[in-house]
N, C-alpha and C positions, 0 to 999 in steps of 0.2 A: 515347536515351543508353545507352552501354556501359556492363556492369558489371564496371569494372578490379580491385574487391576480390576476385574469385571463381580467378583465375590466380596471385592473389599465394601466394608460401612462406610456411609457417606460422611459419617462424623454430624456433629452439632449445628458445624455452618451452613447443612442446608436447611437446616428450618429456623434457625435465629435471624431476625427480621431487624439487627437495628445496627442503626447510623456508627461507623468504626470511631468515630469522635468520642461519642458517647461510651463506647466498651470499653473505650483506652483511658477514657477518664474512671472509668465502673473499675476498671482490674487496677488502676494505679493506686486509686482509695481504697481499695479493697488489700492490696501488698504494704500499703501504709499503717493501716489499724492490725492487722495480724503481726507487723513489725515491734509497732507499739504495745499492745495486748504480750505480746511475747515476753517485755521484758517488766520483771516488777513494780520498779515504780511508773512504767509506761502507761499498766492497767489504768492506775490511778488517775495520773495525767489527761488520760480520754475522758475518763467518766468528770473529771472535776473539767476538762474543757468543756465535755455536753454541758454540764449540770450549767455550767456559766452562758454559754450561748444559749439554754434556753430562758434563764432569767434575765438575759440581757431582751432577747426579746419578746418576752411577756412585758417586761418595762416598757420596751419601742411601743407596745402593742398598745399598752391603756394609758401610757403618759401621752398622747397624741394628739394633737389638736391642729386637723385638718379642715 
């Protein structure tokens, strides 16, 4: 009997080096904006959520007084 496991590619995971917390949170954001971006008025939705979180904090940022 052949040993067909010995020719096989080791695939991605043996050189990707990071914590499984962090990839599952990377791939769940990652199926949530493709979800989004998919549908039309989804596109919109993201770009006008960026657009708003980043004026939100550029506000945070120089209205501050620490």
């Amino acid at each position: 009997m052949k040993n067909r496991d010995a020719d096989r590619h080791p695939g991605p995971w043996r050189v990707m080096k990071v914590d499984s917390e962090f990839a599952g949170l990377l791939l769940a954001a990652a199926f949530l904006v493709m979800g989004a971006v998919g549908l039309d008025i989804g596109k919109w939705f993201v770009m006008g959520a960026l657009g708003l979180g980043v004026a939100v904090a550029l506000l945070l940022r120089y209205t501050r007084k620490a």
